[in-house]
BADREN-767976 format. One line per 3 residues: number of its first residue (from 1); their letters; for each residue x, y, z of C-alpha. Coordinates in steps of 0.001 Angstrom, whole numbers. Layout:
N
NUM> a> X Y Z; ...
***
This chain:
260
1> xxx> 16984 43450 74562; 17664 47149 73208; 14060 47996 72190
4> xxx> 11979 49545 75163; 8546 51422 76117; 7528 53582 78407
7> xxx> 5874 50500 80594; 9626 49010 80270; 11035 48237 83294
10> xxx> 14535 49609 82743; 18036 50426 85012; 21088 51121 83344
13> xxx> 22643 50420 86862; 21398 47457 87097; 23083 45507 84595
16> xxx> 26548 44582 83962; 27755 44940 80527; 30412 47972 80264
19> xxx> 28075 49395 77127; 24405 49430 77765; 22236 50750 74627
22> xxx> 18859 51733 74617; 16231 52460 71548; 12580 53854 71895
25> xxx> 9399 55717 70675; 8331 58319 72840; 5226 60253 72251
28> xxx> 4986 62565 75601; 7289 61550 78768; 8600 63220 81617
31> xxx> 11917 61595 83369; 11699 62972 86903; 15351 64179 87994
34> xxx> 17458 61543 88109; 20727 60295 87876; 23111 57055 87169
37> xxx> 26379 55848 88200; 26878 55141 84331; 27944 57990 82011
40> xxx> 24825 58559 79436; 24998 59774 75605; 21662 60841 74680
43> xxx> 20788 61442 70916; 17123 61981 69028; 17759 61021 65339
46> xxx> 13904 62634 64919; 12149 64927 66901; 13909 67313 70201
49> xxx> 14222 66917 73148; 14359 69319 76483; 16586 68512 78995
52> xxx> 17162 70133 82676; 20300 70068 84683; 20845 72056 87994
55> xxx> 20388 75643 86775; 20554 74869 82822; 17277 74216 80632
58> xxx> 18996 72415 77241; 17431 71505 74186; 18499 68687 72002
61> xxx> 17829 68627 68278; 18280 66073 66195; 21954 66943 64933
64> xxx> 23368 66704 68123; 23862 64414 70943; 25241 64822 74881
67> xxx> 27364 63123 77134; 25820 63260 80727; 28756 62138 83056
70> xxx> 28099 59869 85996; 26264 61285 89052; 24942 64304 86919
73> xxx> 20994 65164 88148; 19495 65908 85290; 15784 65791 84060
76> xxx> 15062 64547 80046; 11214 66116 79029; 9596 65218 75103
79> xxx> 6304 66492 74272; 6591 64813 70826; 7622 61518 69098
82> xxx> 11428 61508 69805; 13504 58655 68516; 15451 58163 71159
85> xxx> 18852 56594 71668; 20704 56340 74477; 24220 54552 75339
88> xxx> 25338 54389 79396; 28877 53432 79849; 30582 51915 82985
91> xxx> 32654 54646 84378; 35395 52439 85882; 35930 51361 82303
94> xxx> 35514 54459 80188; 36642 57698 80853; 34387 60805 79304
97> xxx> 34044 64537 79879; 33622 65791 83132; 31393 68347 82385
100> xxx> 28073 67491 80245; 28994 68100 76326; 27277 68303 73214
103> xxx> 28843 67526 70121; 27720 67451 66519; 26508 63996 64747
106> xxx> 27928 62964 61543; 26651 60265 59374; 29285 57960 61193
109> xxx> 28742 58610 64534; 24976 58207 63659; 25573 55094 62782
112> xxx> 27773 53773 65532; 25253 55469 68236; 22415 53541 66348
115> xxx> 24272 50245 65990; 25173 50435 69861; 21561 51195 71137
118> xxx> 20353 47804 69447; 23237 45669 70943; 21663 42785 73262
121> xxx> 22351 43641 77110; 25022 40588 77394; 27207 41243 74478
124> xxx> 30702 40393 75311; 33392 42780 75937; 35291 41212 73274
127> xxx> 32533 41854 70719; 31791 45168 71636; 35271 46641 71643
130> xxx> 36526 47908 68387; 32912 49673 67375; 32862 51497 71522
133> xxx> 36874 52345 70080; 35803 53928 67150; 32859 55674 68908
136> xxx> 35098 57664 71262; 37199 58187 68515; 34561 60032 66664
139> xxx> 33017 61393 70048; 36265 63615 70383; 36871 64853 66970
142> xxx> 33417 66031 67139; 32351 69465 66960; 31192 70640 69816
145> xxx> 27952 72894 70709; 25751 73830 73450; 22199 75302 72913
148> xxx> 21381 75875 76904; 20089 78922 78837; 21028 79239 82328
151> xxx> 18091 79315 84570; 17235 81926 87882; 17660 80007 91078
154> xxx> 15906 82741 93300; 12329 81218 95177; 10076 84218 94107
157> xxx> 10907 83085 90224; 10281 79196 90774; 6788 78977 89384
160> xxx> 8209 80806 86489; 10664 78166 86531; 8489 74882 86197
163> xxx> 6343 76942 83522; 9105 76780 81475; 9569 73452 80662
166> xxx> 5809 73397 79593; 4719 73052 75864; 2819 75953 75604
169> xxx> 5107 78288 77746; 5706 81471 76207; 8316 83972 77533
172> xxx> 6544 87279 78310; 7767 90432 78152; 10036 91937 81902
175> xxx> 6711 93951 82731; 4511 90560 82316; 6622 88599 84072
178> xxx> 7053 91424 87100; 3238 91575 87423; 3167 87646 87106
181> xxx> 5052 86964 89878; 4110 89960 91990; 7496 92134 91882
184> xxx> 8597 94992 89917; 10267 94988 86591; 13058 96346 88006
187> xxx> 13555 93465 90781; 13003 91289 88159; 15817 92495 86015
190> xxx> 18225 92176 89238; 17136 89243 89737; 18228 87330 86107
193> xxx> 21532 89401 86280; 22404 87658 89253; 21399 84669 88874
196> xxx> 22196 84238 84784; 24531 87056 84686; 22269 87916 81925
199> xxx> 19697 90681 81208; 16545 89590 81438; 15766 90657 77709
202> xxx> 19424 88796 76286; 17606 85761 78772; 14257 85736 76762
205> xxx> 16258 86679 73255; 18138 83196 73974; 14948 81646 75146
208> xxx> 13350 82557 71736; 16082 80554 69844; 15808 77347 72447
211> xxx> 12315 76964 71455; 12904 77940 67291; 14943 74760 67229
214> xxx> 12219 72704 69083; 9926 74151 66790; 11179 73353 63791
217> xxx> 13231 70242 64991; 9285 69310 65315; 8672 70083 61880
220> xxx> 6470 73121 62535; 6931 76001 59443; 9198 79170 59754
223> xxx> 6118 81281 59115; 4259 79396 62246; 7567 79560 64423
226> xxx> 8133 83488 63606; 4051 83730 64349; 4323 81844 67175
229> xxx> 7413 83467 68889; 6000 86871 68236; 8972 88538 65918
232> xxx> 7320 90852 64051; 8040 89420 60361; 9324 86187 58817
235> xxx> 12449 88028 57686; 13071 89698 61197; 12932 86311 62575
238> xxx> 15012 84796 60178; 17520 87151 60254; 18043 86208 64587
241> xxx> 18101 82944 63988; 20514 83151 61266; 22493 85660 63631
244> xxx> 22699 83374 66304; 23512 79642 64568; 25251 80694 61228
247> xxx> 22441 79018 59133; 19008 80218 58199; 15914 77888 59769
250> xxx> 15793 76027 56591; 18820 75299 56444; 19197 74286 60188
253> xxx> 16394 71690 59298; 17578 70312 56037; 20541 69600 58337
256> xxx> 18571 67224 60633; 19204 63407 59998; 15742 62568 59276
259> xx> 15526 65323 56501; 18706 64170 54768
***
């Protein structure tokens, strides 16, 4: 069984097979911080998904996938359909990153990720091993890429903190968030330097292009997106975006595997 919903009863832990693959629908879920004792490669062919790690909000479009390495806390949130993949491997058998990666997906390693998350839970070592050989192959000759934002860890910011993984969450301006939380702009702007070593401004600049990607991952217009994310013209926003990835929005989404 590879196929699951959300009323699935499902632990990667649990079972025994070196390669465990998953493959689901998810309209709106919410994972909780977790954790396994199995590395985790997560990939949306369709749809984005928002991931959390310790200090580190993540987004995950559908050109890209992650490795999560064992014993990694992290927290997966989708507030559309997602098709969602996922492969766990034993770590006594397989060896990946330390740190949690994300790497471009080619047609190939599309393919292998989507053949691997429909495997049966019992398939043999023997049948399993030149595809998971080819798989790492590809893994490490990927490009890699990491659209994250560090998050603040200070107490007086945490409701600003859970807002942010929120649909609707917009980032407001220093001076809105300062009155917000009930501190001045000026502890506010201490406050992200230490704990992002960013400005707050670069922060929300970097915030912007999280959600962009979501956006139009989603399938939402650039018109809407620039609308929504307050730049003050199509072309302004265009030009960040274009800035910041190398490829216009359109572009970006022509890229995704479900647009191809």
């Amino acid at each position: 069984m590879a196929i699951i919903t959300q009323q699935t009863a499902f632990d990667a832990d649990a079972l025994t097979a070196s390669v465990i693959g998953i493959a689901a629908d998810v309209g709106e879920h919410d994972s909780g911080v977790h954790q396994h004792r199995k590395g985790q490669l997560l990939y949306a062919p369709q749809g984005c998904m928002t991931f959390v790690l310790d200090d580190t909000l993540c987004i995950l479009p559908p050109t890209k996938a992650v490795w999560i390495p064992p014993h990694t806390s992290h927290r997966a949130v989708m507030t559309n359909v997602v098709a969602y993949r996922s492969l766990y491997f034993d770590a006594s058998v397989f060896e990946g990153p330390e740190a949690v990666t994300m790497i471009e997906v080619d047609a190939l390693l599309k393919a292998l990720i989507d053949k691997m998350a429909f495997w049966p839970w019992d398939k043999t070592e023997g049948e399993m091993s030149k595809t998971v050989a080819l798989f790492w192959e590809e893994f490490f000759a990927a490009k890699r890429h990491f659209f994250q934002l560090p998050l603040p860890s200070d107490p007086r910011l945490s409701r600003f903190r859970v807002q942010m993984v929120q649909e609707t969450f917009l980032a407001p301006s220093a001076a809105a968030l300062a009155q917000s939380v009930g501190l001045s702009t000026k502890t506010v702007t201490r406050l992200f330097k230490a704990d992002t070593g960013m400005s707050y401004q670069a922060w929300r600049q970097q915030w912007r292009l999280l959600k962009a990607i979501e956006l139009l991952s989603g399938g939402m217009l650039v018109a809407d997106v620039s609308a929504w994310l307050e730049f003050s013209s199509d072309s302004a926003f265009i030009a960040f975006f274009k800035k910041q990835t190398g490829q216009t929005p359109l572009s970006f989404v022509k890229l995704s595997p479900q647009k191809r």
